[in-house]
C-alpha positions as CSV (number, residue, x, y, z in Angstrom):
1,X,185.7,152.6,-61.5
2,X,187.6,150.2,-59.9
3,X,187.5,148.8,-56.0
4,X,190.5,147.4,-54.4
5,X,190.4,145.1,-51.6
6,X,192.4,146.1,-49.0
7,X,193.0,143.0,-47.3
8,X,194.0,140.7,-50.4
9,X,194.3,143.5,-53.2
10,X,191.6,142.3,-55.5
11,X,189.8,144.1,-57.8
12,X,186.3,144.9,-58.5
13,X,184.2,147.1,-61.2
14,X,181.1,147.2,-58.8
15,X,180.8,148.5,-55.2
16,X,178.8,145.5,-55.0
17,X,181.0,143.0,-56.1
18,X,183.4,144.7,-53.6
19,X,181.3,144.0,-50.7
20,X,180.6,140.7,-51.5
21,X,184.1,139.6,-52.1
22,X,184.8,140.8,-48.5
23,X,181.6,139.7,-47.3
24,X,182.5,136.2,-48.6
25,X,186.3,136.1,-48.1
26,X,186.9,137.8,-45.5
27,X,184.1,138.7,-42.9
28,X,186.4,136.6,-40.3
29,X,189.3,138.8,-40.4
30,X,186.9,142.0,-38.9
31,X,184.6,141.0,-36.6
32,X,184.0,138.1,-34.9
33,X,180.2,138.1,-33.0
34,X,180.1,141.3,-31.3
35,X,184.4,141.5,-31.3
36,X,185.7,144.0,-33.4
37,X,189.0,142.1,-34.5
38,X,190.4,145.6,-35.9
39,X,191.0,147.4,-32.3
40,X,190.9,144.2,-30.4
41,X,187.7,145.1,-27.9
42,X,184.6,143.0,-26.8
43,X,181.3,144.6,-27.1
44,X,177.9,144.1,-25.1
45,X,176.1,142.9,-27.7
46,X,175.1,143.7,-31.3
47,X,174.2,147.9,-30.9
48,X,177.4,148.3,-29.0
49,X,179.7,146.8,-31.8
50,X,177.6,148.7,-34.4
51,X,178.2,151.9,-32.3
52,X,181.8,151.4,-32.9
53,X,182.2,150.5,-36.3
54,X,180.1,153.7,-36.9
55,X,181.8,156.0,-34.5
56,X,185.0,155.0,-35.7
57,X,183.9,155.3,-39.6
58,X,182.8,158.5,-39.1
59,X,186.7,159.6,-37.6
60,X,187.5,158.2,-41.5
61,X,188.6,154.8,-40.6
62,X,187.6,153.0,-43.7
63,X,188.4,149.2,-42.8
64,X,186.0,150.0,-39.7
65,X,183.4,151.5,-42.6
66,X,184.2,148.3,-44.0
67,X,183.5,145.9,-41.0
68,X,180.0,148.2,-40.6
69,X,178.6,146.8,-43.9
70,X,179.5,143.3,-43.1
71,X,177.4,143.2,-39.6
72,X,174.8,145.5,-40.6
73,X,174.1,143.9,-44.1
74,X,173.0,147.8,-45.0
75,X,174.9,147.5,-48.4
76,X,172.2,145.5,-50.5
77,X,170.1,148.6,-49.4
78,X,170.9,151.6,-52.5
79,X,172.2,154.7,-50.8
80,X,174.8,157.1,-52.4
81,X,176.0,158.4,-49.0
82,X,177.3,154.8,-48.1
83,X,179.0,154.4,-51.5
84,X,180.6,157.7,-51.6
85,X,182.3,156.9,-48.7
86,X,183.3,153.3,-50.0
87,X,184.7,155.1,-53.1
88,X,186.4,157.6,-50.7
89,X,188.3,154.9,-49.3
90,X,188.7,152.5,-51.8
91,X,188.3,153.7,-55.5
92,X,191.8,153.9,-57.4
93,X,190.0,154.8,-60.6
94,X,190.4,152.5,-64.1
């Protein structure tokens, strides 16, 4: 399996390496306090930007899916459901 970054095109064997790439690189370029940087909006608080990034991960919007992991920190926590959807979005196989 492999995970491409979609904001610098790196790759990664892990989901986990994936996430912490982005989570280290570029956390910056998706959310900025409770900003989402992808659709531009302000957001009362913490719940209402995680309501977005979830509301808008659910309609398939994977960089959204992406900015969810970053402010919730819910990757470290095992859960196939999550990394289906990562490799939904961004698995190009080996």
């Amino acid at each position: 399996m492999v995970y491409v970054c979609p904001l610098c095109g790196r790759r990664f064997r892990t989901s986990g390496g994936f996430i912490l790439h982005v989570r280290t690189f570029h956390r910056d370029s998706l959310v900025y306090g409770d900003f989402c940087l992808l659709c531009r909006r302000g957001f009362n608080g913490y719940r209402g930007l995680v309501n977005h990034l979830v509301t808008m991960a659910r309609r398939g919007d994977c960089l959204h899916l992406l900015a969810y992991y970053l402010v919730t920190g819910r990757f470290n926590r095992v859960d196939d459901h999550r990394i289906e959807a990562l490799r939904k979005c961004y698995w190009v196989g080996e």
